[in-house]
C-alpha positions in Angstrom: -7.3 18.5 -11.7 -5.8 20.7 -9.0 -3.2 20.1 -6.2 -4.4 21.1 -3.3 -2.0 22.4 -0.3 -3.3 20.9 2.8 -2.5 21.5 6.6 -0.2 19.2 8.6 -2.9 18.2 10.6 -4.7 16.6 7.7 -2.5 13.6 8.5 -4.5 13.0 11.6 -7.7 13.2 9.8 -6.6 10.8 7.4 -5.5 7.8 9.5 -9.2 8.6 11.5 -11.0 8.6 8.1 -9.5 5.2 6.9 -9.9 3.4 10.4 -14.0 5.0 10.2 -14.8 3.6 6.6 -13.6 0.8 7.5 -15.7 0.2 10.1 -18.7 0.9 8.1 -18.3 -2.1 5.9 -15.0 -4.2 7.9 -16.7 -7.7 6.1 -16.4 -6.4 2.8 -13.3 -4.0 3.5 -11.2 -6.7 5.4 -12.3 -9.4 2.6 -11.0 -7.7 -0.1 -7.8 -6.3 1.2 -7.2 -10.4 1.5 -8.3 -11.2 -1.7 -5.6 -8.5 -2.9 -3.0 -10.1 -0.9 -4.0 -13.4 -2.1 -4.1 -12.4 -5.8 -0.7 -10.8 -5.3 0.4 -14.2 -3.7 -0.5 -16.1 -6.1 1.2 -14.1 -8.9 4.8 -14.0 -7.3 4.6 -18.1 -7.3 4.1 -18.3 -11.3 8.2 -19.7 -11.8 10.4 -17.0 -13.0 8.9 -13.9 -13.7 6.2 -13.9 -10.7 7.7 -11.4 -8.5 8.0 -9.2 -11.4 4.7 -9.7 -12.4 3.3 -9.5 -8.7 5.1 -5.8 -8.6 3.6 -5.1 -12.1 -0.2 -5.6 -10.6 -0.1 -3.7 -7.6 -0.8 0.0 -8.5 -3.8 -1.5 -10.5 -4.9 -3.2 -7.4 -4.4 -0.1 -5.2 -6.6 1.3 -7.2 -9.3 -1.3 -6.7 -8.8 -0.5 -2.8 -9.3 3.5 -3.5 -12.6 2.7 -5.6 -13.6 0.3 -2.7 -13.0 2.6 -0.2 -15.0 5.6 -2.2 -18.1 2.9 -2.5 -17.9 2.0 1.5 -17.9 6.0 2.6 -21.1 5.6 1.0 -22.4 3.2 3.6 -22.5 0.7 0.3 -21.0 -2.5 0.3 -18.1 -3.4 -2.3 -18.6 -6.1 -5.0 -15.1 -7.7 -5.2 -15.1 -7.1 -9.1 -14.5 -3.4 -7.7 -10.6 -4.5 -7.2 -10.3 -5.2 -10.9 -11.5 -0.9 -12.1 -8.3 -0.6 -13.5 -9.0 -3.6 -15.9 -12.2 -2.1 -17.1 -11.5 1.3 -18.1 -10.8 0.4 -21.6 -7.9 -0.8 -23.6 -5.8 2.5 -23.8 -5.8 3.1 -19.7 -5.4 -0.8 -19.1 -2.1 -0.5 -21.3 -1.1 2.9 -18.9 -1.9 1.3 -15.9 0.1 -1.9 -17.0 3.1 0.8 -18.0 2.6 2.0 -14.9 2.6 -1.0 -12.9 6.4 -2.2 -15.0 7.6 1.0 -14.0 7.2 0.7 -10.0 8.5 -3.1 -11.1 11.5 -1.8 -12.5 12.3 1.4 -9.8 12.1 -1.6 -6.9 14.3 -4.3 -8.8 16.3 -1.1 -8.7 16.4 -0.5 -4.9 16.6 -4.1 -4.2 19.4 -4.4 -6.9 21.6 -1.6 -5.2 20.6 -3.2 -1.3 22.3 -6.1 -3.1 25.7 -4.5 -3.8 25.8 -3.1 -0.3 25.2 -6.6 1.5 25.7 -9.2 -0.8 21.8 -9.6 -1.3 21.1 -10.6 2.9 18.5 -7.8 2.9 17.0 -8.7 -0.3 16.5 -12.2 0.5 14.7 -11.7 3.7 12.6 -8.7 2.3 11.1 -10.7 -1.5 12.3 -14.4 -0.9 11.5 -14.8 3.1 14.7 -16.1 4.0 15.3 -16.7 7.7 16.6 -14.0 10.1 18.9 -14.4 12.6 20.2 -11.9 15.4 23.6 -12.6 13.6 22.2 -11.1 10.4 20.7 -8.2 11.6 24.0 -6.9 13.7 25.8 -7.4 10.1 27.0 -4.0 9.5 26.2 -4.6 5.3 23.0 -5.8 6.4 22.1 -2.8 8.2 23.4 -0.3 5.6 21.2 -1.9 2.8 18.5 -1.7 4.7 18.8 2.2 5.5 19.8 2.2 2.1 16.6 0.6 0.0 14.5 2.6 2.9 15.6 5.9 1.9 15.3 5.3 -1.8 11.9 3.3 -1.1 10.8 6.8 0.3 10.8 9.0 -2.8 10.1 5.9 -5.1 6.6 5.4 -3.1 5.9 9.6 -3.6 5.9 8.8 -6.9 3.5 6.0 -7.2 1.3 7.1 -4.3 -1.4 9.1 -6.2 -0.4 8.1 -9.4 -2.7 5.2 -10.2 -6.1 7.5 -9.1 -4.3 10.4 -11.5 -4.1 7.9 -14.3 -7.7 6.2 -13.8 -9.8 9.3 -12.7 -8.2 12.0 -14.4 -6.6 10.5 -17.6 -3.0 11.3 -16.8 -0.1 9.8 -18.7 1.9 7.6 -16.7 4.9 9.3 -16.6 3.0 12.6 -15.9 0.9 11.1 -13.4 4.6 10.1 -11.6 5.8 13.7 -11.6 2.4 15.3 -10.2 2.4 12.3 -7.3 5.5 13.6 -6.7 5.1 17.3 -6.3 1.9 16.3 -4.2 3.7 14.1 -1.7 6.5 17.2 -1.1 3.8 20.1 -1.3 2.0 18.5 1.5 5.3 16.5 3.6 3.8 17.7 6.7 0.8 16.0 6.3 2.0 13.0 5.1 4.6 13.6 7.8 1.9 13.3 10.4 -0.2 10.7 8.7 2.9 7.9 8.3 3.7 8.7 12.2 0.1 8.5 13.7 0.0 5.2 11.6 2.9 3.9 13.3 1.5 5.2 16.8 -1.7 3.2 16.1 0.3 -0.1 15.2 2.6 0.2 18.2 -0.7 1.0 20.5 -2.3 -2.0 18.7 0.8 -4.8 19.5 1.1 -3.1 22.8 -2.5 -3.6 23.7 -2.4 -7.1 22.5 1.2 -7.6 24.7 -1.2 -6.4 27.9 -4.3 -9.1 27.0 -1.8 -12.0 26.4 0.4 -11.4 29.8 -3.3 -10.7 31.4 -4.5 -14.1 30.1 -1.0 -15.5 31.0 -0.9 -17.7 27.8 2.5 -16.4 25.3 0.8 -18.9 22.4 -1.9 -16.4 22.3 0.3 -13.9 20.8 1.0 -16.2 18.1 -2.6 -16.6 17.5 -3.8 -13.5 17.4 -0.6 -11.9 15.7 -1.0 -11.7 12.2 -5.0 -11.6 12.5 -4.6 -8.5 14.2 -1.6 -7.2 11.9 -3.7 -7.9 8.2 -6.5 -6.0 10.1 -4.7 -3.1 10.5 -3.4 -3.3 7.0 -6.6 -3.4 5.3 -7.5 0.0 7.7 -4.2 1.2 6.5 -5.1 0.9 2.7 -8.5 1.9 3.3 -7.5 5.2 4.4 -4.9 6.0 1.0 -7.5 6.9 -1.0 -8.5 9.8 1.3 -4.6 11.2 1.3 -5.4 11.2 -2.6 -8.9 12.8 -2.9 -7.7 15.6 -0.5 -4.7 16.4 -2.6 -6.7 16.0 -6.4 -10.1 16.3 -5.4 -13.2 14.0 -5.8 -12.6 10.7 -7.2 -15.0 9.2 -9.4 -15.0 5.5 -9.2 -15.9 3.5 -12.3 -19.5 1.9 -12.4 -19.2 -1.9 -11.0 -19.6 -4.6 -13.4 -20.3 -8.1 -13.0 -17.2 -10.3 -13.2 -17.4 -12.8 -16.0 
């Protein structure tokens, strides 16, 4: 394993790679990024402990994403099995990836936990529990400094985990380990990653503004409603498609586990 130092243009190439593979297989590419959201769904609604346990599974389940993404570069289609690699590894990475996955749980509580000193917990309860928003709420001075707040400690808590679980399952790093090397990667190569998070943004604002032109075209405002959050999990999926190239670029070729049949 070697970091690699890449150009800040490698951001660009990134976001054009992801929305690419993704086009080579969107069925299979679009079907399991909402089997991933639905598995994560379903885990925060177990009573108690499910948005703990939700925030436990997702590196493992980014890391299905990554191995389906490597398979669709390929031109091959992805068995949904592929989003459960991390399970299948054998028992000593399942444990890492599991200590992995409780320590993301435990550095978000942690963000959210200090948003909730700031604002009394208004942020915190719109962002995990859905709670309504109002125009009052958001001009709320607290509720605006938690949110800057748990933004900029999100930031370096997501350079942490964002090559992480492909260090753990492809090149056998210890979780803490793999937390520090994600680390130095994301700051060695800011300008990419720089690049990459604002093109990202420039394609989801040219995607709702293109959608704002075909709705006041068609001159019917419950279109936009319609075709909202259709067109928002479809750029998601393209979104997550293109991590695991930001990942192979940094450590090198990943290796995806062979596909087995689920049980």
């Amino acid at each position: 394993m070697k970091l690699t130092i890449v150009p800040a243009r490698m951001g660009f190439v990134w976001v054009r790679q992801g929305i690419r593979t993704f086009w080579k297989q969107p069925l299979a590419m679009s079907g399991l990024f909402f089997l991933f959201m639905a598995w994560v769904s379903l885990a925060s609604m177990i009573p108690m402990i499910g948005n703990v346990i939700a925030l436990v599974l997702l590196p493992a389940m980014t890391l299905g994403l990554m191995a389906a993404t490597s398979v669709a570069e390929q031109g091959k289609f992805p068995m949904p099995g592929i989003l459960l690699v991390a399970f299948r590894s054998g028992q000593a990475k399942v444990k890492d990836m599991l200590v992995l996955g409780l320590l993301y749980a435990i550095g978000f509580v942690g963000v959210m936990g200090l948003s909730v000193l700031i604002d009394g917990g208004l942020f915190a309860g719109v962002y995990l529990m859905g709670a309504p928003i109002s125009s009052e709420k958001v001009n709320n001075p607290a509720f605006q400094n938690a949110m800057w707040v748990a933004m900029g400690l999100y930031v370096p808590l997501s350079m942490m985990f964002w090559h992480a679980p492909a260090l753990l399952h492809w090149h056998g790093v210890p979780p803490v380990k793999s937390l520090f090397f994600s680390l130095v990667a994301s700051w060695r190569n800011f300008g990419a990653f720089t690049v990459y998070t604002v093109a990202w943004l420039a394609v989801f604002l040219g995607a709702g503004a293109a959608m704002l032109i075909v709705v006041s075209l068609v001159g019917d405002p419950s279109l936009a409603e319609t075709i909202m959050m259709p067109i928002a999990l479809l750029m998601a999926a393209m979104f997550f498609t293109s991590v695991y190239f930001t990942v192979r670029d940094c450590f090198g070729e990943m290796v995806p586990a062979p596909e087995k049949p689920l049980p």
